[in-house]
C-alpha positions as CSV (number, residue, x, y, z in Angstrom):
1,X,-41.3,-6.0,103.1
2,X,-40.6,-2.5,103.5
3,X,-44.1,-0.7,102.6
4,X,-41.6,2.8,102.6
5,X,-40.0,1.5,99.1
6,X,-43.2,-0.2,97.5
7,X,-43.5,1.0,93.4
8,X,-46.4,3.9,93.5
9,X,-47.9,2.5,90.5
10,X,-48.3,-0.6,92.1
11,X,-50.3,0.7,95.2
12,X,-52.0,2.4,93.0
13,X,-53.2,-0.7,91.5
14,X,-53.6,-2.3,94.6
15,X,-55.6,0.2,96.6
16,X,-57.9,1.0,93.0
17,X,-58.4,-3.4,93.0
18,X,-58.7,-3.7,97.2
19,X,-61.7,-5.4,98.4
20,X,-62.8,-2.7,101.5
21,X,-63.8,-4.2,104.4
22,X,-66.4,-2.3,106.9
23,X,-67.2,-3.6,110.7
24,X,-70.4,-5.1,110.4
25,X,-71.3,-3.1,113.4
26,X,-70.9,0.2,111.6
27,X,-74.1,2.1,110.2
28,X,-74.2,1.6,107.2
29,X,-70.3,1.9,106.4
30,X,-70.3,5.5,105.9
31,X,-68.8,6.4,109.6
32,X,-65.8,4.3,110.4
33,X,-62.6,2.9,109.2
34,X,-62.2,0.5,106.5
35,X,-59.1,-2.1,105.9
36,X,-58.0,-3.9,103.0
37,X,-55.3,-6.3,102.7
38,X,-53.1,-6.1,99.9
39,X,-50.4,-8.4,98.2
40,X,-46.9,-8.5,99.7
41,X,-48.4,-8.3,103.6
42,X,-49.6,-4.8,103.0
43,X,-52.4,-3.8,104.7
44,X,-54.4,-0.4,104.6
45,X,-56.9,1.6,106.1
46,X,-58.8,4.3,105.5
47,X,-61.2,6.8,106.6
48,X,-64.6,5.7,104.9
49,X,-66.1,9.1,104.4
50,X,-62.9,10.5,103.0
51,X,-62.1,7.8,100.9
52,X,-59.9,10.3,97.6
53,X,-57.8,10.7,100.4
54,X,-54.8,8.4,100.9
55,X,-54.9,5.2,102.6
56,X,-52.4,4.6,105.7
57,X,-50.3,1.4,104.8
58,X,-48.9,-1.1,106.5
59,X,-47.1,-4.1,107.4
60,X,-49.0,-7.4,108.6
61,X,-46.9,-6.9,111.7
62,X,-47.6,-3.3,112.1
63,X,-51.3,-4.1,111.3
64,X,-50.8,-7.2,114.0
65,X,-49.5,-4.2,116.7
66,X,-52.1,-1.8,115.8
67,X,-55.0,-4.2,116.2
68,X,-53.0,-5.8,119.4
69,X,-53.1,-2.6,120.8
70,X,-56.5,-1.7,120.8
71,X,-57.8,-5.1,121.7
72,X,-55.7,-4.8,125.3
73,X,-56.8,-1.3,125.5
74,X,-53.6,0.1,125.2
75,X,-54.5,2.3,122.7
76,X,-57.6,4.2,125.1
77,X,-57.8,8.1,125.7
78,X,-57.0,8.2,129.5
């Protein structure tokens, strides 16, 4: 799946129908990034106190890399 040549209207759909999840170590969910994951292996995040704005998409194996990343701590400030 190409997530660059998805149908807008169907994101839309998809992001308006998601089913957010929040880290049950955040406070409250209002501070932190929430994902959803979407039909076709799409998977999107968002910034939970800015939700109007758009959500980042991507694939499960972008999604797989990104999370990867950070578990290894590849993905630290150094």
């Amino acid at each position: 799946m190409n997530k660059n040549e998805l149908d807008p209207a169907w994101t839309e759909s998809q992001l308006r129908d998601a089913d957010w999840q929040t880290s049950s170590l955040s406070s409250g969910g209002t501070n932190c990034v929430q994902v959803a994951f979407l039909a076709q292996g799409i998977v999107a995040l968002r910034d939970s106190k800015n939700i109007e704005k758009p959500a980042h998409l991507f694939t499960d194996d972008e999604y797989d890399a990104f999370v990867g990343g950070i578990l290894s701590g590849e993905l630290r400030r150094s």
